[in-house]
C-alpha positions as CSV (number, residue, x, y, z in Angstrom):
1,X,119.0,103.7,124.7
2,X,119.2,106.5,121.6
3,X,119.2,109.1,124.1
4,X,121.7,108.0,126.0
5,X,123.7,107.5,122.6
6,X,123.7,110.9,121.7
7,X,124.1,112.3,125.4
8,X,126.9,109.9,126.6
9,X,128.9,108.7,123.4
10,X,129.6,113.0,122.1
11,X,132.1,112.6,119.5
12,X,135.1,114.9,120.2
13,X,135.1,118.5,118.8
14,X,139.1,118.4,119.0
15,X,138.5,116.5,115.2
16,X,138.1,119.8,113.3
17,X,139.4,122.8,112.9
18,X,137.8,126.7,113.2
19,X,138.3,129.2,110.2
20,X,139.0,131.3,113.0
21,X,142.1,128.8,114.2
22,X,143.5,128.9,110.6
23,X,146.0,131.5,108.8
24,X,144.1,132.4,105.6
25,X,145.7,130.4,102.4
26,X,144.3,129.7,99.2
27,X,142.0,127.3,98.9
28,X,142.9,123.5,98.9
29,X,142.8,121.6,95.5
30,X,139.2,119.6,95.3
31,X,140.8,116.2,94.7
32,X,142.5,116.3,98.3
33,X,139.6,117.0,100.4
34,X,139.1,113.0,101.1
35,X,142.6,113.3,102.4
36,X,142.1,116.0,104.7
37,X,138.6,115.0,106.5
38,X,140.5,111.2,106.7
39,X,143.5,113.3,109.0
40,X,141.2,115.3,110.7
41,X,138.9,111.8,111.2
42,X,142.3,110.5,113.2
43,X,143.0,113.6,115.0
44,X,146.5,114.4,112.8
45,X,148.7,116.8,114.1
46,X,148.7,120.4,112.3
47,X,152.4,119.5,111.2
48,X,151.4,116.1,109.8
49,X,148.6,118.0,107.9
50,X,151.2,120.8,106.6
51,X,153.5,118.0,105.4
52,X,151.5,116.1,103.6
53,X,148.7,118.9,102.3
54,X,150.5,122.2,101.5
55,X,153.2,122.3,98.9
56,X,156.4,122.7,100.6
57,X,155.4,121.6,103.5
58,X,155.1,125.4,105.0
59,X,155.8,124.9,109.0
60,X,152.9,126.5,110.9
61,X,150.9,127.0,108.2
62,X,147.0,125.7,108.5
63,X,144.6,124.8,105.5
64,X,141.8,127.1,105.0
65,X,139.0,125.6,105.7
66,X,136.1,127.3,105.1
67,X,133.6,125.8,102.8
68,X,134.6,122.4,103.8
69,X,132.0,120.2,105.9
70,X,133.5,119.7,109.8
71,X,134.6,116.0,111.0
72,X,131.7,116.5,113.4
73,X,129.0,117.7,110.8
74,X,129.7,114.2,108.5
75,X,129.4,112.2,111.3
76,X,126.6,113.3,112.7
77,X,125.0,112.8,109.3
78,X,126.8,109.3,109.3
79,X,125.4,108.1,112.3
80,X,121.9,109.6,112.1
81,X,121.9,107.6,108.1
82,X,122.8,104.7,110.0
83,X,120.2,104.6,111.8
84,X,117.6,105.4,109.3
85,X,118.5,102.4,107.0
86,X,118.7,100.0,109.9
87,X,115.4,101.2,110.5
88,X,114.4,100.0,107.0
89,X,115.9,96.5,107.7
90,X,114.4,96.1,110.7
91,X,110.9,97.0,108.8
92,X,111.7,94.6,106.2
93,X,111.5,91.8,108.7
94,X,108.2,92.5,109.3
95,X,107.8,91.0,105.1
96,X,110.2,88.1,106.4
97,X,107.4,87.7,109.5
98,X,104.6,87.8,107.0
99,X,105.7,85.5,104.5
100,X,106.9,82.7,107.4
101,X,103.5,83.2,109.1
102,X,101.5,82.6,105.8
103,X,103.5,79.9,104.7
104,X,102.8,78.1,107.7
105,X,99.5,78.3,108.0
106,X,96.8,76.7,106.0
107,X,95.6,78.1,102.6
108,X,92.6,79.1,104.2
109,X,94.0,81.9,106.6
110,X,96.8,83.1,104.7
111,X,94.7,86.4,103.7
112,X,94.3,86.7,107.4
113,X,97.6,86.4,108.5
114,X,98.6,88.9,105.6
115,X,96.4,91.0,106.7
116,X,97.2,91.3,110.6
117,X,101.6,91.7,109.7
118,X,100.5,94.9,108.1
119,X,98.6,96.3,110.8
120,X,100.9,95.3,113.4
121,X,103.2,98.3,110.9
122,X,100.0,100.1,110.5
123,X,98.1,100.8,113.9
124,X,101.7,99.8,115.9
125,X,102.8,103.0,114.2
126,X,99.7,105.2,115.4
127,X,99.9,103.5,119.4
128,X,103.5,104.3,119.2
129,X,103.2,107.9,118.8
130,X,100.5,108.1,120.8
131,X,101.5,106.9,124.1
132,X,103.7,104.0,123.7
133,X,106.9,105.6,122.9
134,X,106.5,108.5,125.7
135,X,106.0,105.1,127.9
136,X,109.1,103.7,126.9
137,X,111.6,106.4,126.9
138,X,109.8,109.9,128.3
139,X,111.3,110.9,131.9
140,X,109.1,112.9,134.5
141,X,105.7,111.7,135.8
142,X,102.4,113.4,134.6
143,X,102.3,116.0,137.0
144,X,106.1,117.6,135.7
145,X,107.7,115.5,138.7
146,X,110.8,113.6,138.2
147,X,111.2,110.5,136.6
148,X,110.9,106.7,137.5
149,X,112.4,103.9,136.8
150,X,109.3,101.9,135.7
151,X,107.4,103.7,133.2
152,X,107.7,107.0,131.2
153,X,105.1,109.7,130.5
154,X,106.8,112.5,128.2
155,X,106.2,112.7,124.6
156,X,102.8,111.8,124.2
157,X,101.9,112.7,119.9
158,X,105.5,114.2,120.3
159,X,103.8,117.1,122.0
160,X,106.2,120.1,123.1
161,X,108.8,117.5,121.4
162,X,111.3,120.3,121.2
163,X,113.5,122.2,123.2
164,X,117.2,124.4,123.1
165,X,119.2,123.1,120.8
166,X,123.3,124.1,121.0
167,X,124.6,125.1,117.7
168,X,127.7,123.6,118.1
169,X,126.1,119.8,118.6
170,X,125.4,119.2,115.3
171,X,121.4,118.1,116.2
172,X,119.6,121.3,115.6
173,X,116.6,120.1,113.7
174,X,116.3,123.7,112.3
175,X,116.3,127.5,113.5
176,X,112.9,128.8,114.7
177,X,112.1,132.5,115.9
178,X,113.4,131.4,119.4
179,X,116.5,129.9,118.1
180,X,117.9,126.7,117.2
181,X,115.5,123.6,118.7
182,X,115.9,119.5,118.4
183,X,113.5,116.8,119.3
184,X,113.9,116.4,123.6
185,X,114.5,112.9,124.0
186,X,115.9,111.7,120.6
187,X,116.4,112.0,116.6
188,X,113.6,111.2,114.7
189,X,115.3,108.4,113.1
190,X,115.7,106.8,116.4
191,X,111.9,106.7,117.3
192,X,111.4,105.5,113.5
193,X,114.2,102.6,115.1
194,X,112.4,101.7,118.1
195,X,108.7,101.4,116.3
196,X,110.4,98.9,114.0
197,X,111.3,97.0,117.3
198,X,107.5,97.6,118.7
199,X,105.8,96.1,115.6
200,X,108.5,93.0,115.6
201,X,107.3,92.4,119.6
202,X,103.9,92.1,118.4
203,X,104.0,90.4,115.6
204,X,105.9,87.1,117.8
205,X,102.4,86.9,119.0
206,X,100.1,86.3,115.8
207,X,102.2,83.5,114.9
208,X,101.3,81.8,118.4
209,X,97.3,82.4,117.3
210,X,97.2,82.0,114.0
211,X,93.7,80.3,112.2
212,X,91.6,80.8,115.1
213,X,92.0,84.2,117.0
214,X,89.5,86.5,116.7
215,X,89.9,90.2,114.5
216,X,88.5,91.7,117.7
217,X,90.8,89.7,119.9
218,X,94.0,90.9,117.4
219,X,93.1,94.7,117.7
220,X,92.8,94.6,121.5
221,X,96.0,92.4,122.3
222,X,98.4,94.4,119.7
223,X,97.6,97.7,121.3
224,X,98.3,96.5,124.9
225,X,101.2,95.1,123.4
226,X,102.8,98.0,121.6
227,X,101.3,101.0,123.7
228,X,102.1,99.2,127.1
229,X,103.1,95.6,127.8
230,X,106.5,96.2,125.4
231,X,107.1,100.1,126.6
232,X,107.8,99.5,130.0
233,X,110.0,96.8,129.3
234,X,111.9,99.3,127.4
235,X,112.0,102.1,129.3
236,X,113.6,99.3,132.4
237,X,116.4,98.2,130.4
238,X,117.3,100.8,127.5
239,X,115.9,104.2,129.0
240,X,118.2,106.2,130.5
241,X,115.9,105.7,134.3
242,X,114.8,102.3,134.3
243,X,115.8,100.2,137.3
244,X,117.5,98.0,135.3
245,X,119.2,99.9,132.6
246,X,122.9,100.1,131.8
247,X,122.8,103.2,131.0
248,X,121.8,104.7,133.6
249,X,121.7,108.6,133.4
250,X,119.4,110.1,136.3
251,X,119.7,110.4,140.2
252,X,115.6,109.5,140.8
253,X,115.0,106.2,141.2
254,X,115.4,102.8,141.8
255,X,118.3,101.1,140.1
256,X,119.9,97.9,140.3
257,X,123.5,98.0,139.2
258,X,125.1,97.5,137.2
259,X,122.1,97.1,134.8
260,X,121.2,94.5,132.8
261,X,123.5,93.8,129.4
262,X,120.5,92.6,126.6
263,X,122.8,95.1,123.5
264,X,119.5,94.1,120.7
265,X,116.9,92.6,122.6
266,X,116.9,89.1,123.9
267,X,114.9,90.3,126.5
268,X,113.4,93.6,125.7
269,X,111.7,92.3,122.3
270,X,112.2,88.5,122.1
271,X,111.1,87.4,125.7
272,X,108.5,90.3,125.7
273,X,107.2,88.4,122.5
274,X,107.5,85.0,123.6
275,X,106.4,85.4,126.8
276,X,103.0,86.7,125.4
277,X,102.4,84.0,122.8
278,X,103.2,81.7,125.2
279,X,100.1,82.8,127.3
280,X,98.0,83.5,125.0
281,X,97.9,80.0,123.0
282,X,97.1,78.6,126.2
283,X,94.1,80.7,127.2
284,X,92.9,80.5,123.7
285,X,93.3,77.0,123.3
286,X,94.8,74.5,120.3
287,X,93.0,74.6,116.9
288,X,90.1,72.1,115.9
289,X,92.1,68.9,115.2
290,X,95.5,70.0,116.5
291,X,95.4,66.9,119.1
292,X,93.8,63.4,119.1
293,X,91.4,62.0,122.4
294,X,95.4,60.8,123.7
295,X,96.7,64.2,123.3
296,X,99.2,62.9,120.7
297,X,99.8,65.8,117.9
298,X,98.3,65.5,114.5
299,X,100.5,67.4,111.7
300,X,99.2,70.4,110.1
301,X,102.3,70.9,108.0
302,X,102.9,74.0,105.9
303,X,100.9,74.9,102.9
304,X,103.7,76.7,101.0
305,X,107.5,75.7,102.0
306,X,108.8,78.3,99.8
307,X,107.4,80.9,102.0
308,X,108.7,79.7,105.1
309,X,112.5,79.3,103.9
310,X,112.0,82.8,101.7
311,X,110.7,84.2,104.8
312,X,113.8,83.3,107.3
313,X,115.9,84.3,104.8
314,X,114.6,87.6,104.3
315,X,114.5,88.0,108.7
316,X,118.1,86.5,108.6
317,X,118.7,89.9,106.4
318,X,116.7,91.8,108.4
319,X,118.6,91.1,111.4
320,X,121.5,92.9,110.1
321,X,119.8,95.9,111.1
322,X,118.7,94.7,114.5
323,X,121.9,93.8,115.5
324,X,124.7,95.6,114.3
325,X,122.3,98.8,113.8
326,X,121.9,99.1,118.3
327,X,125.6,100.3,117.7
328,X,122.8,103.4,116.9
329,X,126.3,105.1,115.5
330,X,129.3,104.9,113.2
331,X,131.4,107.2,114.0
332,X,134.2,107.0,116.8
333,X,135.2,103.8,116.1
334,X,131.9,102.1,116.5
335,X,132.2,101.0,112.7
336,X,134.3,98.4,114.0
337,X,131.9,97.7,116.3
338,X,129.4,97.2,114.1
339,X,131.1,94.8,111.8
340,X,131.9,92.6,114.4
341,X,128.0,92.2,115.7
342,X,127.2,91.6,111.8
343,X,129.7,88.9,112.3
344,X,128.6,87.9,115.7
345,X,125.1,87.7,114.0
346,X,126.1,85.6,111.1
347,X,128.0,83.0,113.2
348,X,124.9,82.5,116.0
349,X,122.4,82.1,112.9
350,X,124.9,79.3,111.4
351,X,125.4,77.3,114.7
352,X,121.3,77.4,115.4
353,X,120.6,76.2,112.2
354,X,123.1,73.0,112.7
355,X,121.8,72.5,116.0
356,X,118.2,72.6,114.9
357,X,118.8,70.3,111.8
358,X,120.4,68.2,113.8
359,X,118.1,67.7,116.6
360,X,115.4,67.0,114.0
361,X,117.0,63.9,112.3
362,X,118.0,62.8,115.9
363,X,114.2,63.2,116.9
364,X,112.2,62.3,113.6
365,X,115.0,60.4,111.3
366,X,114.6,62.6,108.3
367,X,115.3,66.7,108.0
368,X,112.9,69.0,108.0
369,X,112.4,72.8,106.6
370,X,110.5,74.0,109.4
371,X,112.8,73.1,112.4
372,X,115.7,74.1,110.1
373,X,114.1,77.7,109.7
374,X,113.4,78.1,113.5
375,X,116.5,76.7,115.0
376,X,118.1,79.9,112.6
377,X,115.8,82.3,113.9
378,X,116.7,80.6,117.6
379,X,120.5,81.3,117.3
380,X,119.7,84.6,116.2
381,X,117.0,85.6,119.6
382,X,119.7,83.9,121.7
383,X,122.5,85.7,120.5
384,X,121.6,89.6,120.7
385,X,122.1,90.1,124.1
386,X,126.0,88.8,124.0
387,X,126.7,89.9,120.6
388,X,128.6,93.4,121.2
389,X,130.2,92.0,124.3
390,X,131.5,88.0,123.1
391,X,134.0,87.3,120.8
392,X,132.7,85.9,117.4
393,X,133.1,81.9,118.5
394,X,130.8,82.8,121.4
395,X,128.1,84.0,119.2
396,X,128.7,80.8,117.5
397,X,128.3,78.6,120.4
398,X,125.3,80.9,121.5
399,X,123.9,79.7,118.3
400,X,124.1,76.2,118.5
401,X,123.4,75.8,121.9
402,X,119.7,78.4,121.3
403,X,118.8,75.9,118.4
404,X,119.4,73.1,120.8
405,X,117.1,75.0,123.7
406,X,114.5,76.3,120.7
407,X,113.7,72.3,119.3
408,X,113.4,70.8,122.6
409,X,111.6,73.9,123.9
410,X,108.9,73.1,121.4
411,X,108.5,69.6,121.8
412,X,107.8,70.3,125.7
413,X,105.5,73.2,124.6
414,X,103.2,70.0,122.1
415,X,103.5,67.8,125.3
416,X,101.3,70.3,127.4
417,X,99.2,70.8,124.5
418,X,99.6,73.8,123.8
419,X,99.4,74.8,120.0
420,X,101.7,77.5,118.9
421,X,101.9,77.0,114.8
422,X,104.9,78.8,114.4
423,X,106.8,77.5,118.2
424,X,107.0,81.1,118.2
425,X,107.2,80.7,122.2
426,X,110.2,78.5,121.8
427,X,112.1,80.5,119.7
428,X,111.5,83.9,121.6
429,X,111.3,83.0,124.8
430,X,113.3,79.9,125.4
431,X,116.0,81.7,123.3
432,X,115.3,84.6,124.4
433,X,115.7,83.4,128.1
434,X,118.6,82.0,127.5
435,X,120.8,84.4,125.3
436,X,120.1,87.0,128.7
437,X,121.4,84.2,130.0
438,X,124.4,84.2,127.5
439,X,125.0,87.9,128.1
440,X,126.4,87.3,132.0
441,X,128.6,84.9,130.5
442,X,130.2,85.3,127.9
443,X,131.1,89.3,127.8
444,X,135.0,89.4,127.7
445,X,136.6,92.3,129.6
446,X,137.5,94.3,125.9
447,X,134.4,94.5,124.3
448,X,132.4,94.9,127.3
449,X,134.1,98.1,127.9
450,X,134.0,99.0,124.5
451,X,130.1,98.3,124.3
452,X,129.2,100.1,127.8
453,X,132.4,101.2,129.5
454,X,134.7,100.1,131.8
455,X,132.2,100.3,135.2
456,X,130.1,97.8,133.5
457,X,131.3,93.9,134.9
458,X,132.8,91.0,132.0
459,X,130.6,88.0,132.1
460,X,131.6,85.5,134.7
461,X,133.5,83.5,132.4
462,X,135.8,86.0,131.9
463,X,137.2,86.6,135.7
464,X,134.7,89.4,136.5
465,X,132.5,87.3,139.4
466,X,128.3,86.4,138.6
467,X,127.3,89.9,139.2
468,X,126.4,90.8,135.9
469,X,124.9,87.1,135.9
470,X,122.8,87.8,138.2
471,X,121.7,91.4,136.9
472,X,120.2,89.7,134.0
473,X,118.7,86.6,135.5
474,X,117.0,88.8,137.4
475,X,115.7,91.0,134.5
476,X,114.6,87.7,132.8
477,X,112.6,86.9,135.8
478,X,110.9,89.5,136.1
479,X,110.5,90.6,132.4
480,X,108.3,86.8,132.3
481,X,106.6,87.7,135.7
482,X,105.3,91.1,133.6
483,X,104.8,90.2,130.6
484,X,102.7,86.7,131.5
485,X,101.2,88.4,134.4
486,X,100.0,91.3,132.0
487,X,99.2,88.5,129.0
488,X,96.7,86.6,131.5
489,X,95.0,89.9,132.7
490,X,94.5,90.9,128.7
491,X,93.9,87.3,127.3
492,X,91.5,86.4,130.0
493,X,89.7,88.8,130.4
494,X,88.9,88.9,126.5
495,X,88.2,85.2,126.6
496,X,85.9,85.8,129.7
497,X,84.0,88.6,127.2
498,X,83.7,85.8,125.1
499,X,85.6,87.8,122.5
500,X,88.7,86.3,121.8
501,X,88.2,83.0,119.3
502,X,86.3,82.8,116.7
503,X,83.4,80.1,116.1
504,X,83.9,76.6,115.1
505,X,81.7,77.1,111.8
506,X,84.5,80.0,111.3
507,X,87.2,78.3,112.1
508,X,86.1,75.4,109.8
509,X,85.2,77.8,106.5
510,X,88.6,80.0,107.5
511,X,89.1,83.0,108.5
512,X,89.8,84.6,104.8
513,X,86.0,83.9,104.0
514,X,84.8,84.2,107.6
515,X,86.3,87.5,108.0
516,X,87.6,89.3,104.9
517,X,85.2,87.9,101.7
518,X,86.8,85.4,99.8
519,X,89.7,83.2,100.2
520,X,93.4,84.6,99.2
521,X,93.7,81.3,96.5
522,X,91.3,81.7,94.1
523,X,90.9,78.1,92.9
524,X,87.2,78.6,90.6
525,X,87.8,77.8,86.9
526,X,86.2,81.4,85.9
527,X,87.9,83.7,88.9
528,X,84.8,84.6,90.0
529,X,85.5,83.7,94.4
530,X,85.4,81.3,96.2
531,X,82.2,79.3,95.8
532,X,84.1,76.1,94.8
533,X,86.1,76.6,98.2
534,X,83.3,77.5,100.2
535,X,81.6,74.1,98.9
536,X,84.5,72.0,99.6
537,X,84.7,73.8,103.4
538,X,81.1,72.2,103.7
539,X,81.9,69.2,103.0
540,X,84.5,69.0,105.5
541,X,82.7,70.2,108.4
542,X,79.6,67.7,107.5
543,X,82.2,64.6,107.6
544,X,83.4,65.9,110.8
545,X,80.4,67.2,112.4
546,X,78.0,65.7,111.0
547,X,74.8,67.1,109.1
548,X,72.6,69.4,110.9
C-alpha cells in the first residue's frame, strides 16, 4: 500500500523551478517566501509570479531561487511527517486497548492483561522485522523468482534493504560511496506505520482470552499472528501483487480485478482480528463461572468503568491516525482527503454509539457503559473500508447500522456459549464483515476515483453494477476461511499439547499471582503483597470446590 503510494501517486516536478531556468536577480525579501512556495504549490504561471513578487512587475523576469527549499523537497518532508505521527496515534491505541482490556477484566488479571498489550508492541515489533513485514509487502520468491500474489519473501531484518536511489525523487535516505540509496520497498516511517497495524491485529485477540489463557499460549499465538496469519492478509489486499489488491502494480500473478476497496482495514486488521478471537475463545473454552448448568450467562461486570470509557476514548483518538493517516500523504491535494476521512471517522463513531445505546435499553431497559463503548468502537471497524470512498452521511449510516450488527452479534456469540470478555469478535468481525460489505456500496463515482482512480468501480449504489460488491465479499470470505482455518490449526494444536489454558487453581488465585508475583492492587494494610488477597482467593475456591 506505501509502496504503491510513493510509486503511483509521484507528485509533479512541473511545481518548482531550476536555478538553472531562472535569470539571476537579487534575492527575494524573507517575509515573501510563504507567498512564493504557496504559487509554486498551485502551479502559478511565471507572469502571475512576476506580478505579484518582483517590484514592477518586470515581464519575463524569474525569481532567484537558490537557497529556497523546492515545492517537491517540502512535500516530500510533509508527507513522510505525516506518516510518522499517524504512526504515533495508531501506537497510542495500543494504551486505549490496554486500559479497555484491564478495565474489563477482574482485579485479579489486570497485571496480566497489562502485561500482554505491551508485548504485543514489544515482541510484535521484533517478528515484524524479522519475517513478518517481508511477508506482507516483499515481492520475489526465495529463490530471486518473481513475485506472487499470496505471500511475500523480501526484506527479511531489512537485509540488502537498499538500492539506487534518483536524486531528483526526493527519497534518497543518504549518499553512500556507490551513490545515492533508499529503503527498496518503502520509507521507514511506513514500516513503523504498518507495525502499528500488526500489534493492533493482535491485540483484538487477548481481549477474546482474557483471565484464563495461558503465558505460553500468548507468546505462541501473537507470533503466528503478527509474523504470518496478518502478513499475508496484507500483502493480498494492500501489496502491490496480491490477488486481491487495488493497487495492483506487477504482471506475475493471480489477480482478481478490480481488487478489493478495504482504504484502513475492515478487513486486513479488523476481520483478521476478529476472526481469530472468535476461534480461539471457542477452543479455549468460557471462564470458570461464565455460564450456569442452563447455559444462561452469569455477569462478570467490569472492575473499573473509568478505564473502559477512558480507554475508547483514547482508541476513538487513536483512530484519527488509522483512518485519515492511510491517505499515507498530504500533499497533492490529499489534505482534503484526509480531512474528510477524519470527518467520515467522527460521524461512523457517533452513529455506533446511538445504535449501541440504543439497542441496550431496547434489550436490558437501562443503559449501559460497556455496550455504549463497543457499539463506538463498532461504527468505527465498520466504517474504514468506505470511508475515503462515501460521502460523510454514509459513514454515518455505516455507523449506526455496525453498532446495530456489533450488539446483536454479541448476544448470538453468549447464546453459543462462547465467552469473549471484551465481544471483541463482534466488534471486529461482525463489523468488520460488514463495513467490507459497506465498501461495495456506498463508494460514490468522485471519491472513488479520487481514492484509487478512475479504473476502480463506484459501489453499486452509485450506478457502477455489484462488481466491486462482489470483489470484497469475496475477500471477506476468504480472509475468514484463512484466518479461522489458520486459528484452529494454531489454537488446537496448542490445546492438544495441553498448553494453552491455565489450571483451575490458577485461574481461581488469578493470573497476576499465578504468573507474575503479586497482584496489581495491593490491598494489605502495610504494602507488603498480596497475602491478604491470596487468603481471600482461598476462601473462594474452598466455597466453590470444596476443601481438599
Amino acid at each position: 500500500r506505501i509502496y504503491t503510494c510513493y510509486k503511483k501517486r509521484e507528485r509533479p516536478i512541473a511545481h518548482s523551478l531550476s536555478a538553472e531556468q531562472s535569470t539571476p536577480r537579487a534575492p527575494l525579501h524573507p517575509s515573501r517566501k510563504a507567498t512564493l512556495l504557496f504559487l509554486l504549490s498551485r502551479n502559478a504561471s511565471m507572469d502571475a509570479m512576476n506580478d505579484t513578487m518582483l517590484p514592477g512587475g518586470l515581464p519575463g523576469a524569474a525569481p532567484d531561487l537558490s537557497g529556497y527549499v523546492k515545492y517537491t523537497d517540502f512535500a516530500t518532508v510533509v508527507d513522510h511527517l505525516w506518516l510518522l505521527l499517524s504512526a504515533f496515534l495508531v501506537f497510542i491505541m495500543q494504551a486505549g486497548f490496554a486500559m479497555l482490556e484491564v478495565g474489563t477484566v477482574r482485579t485479579k488479571n489486570a497485571k496480566n492483561l497489562m502485561i500482554k498489550n505491551i508485548m504485543d508492541l514489544a515482541a510484535g515489533a521484533f517478528v515484524w522485522w524479522a519475517f513478518g513485514f517481508a511477508f506482507a509487502y516483499g515481492g520475489g520468491d526465495y529463490s530471486g523468482g518473481q513475485p506472487n500474489g499470496f505471500i511475500g519473501a523480501n526484506g527479511f531484518f531489512f537485509i540488502k534493504g537498499y538500492g539506487p536511489c534518483d536524486p531528483e525523487a526526493n527519497t534518497c535516505l543518504y549518499v553512500a560511496p556507490e551513490g545515492p540509496i533508499e529503503p527498496k520497498i518503502m520509507p521507514f516511517a511506513g514500516w513503523l506505520f504498518q507495525w502499528a497495524f500488526a500489534a493492533t491485529a493482535t491485540t483484538i485477540v487477548s481481549g477474546a482470552v482474557a483471565e484464563r489463557c495461558s503465558f505460553l499460549g500468548y507468546v505462541i499465538y501473537a507470533t503466528f499472528i503478527t509474523g504470518f496469519i496478518y502478513p499475508v492478509v496484507v500483502h493480498w489486499i494492500w501489496s502491490p501483487y496480491g490477488w486481491l489488491t487495488a493497487f495492483r502494480d506487477s504482471p506475475h500473478g493471480a489477480w482478481v480485478a478490480p481488487g478489493a476497496v478495504d482504504f484502513a482495514g475492515s478487513s486486513v486488521v479488523h476481520m483478521v482480528g476478529g476472526c481469530t478471537a472468535l476461534v480461539a475463545a471457542a477452543i479455549l473454552g468460557p471462564r470458570i463461572g461464565r455460564f450456569d448448568a442452563d447455559g444462561n450467562v452469569k455477569p462478570m461486570g467490569p472492575h473499573n468503568a473509568a478505564f473502559v470509557g477512558l480507554g475508547t476514548l483514547i482508541l476513538w483518538f487513536g483512530w484519527y491516525g488509522f483512518n485519515p493517516g492511510s491517505t499515507l500523504m498530504l500533499s497533492d491535494g490529499y489534505v482534503l482527503m484526509a480531512e474528510k476521512v477524519a470527518v467520515g471517522t467522527t460521524l461512523a463513531a457517533s452513529g455506533g454509539a446511538i445504535a449501541a445505546i440504543c439497542m441496550c435499553f431496547v434489550k436490558d431497559g437501562y443503559l449501559d457503559l460497556p455496550p455504549l463503548c463497543n457499539g463506538i468502537l463498532g461504527g468505527l471497524v465498520g466504517v474504514c473500508s468506505a470511508v475515503a470512498v462515501a460521502e460523510p452521511w454514509a459513514c454515518w449510516v455505516i455507523g449506526f447500522m455496525s453498532g446495530c450488527v456489533e450488539f446483536w452479534f454479541a448476544v448470538g456469540v453468549q447464546k453459543l456459549k462462547i465467552d469473549d470478555p471484551l465481544d471483541a469478535s463482534a466488534v471486529h468481525m461482525g463489523c468488520g464483515f460488514f463495513g467490507l460489505f459497506c465498501g461495495g456500496l456506498f463508494g460514490s463515482k468522485i471519491n472513488t476515483a479520487a481514492a484509487y482512480g478512475d479504473a476502480q468501480p463506484c459501489g453499486a449504489f452509485y450506478g457502477c453494477g455489484g462488481q466491486q460488491l462482489g470483489v470484497n465479499i469475496l475477500g471477506g470470505v476468504m480472509i475468514m476461511a484463512w484466518c479461522m482455518g489458520m486459528a484452529s490449526i494454531v489454537f488446537g494444536a496448542m490445546k492438544l499439547a495441553g498448553i494453552l489454558r491455565i489450571t483451575s487453581e490458577q485461574e481461581h488465585k488469578g493470573l497476576d499471582v499465578s504468573y507474575h508475583g503479586s497482584a496489581a492492587y495491593d490491598d494489605t494494610i502495610d504494602g507488603s503483597g498480596s497475602a491478604k488477597y491470596r487468603n481471600k482467593v482461598k476462601e473462594a475456591t474452598i466455597l466453590e470446590e470444596g476443601p481438599e
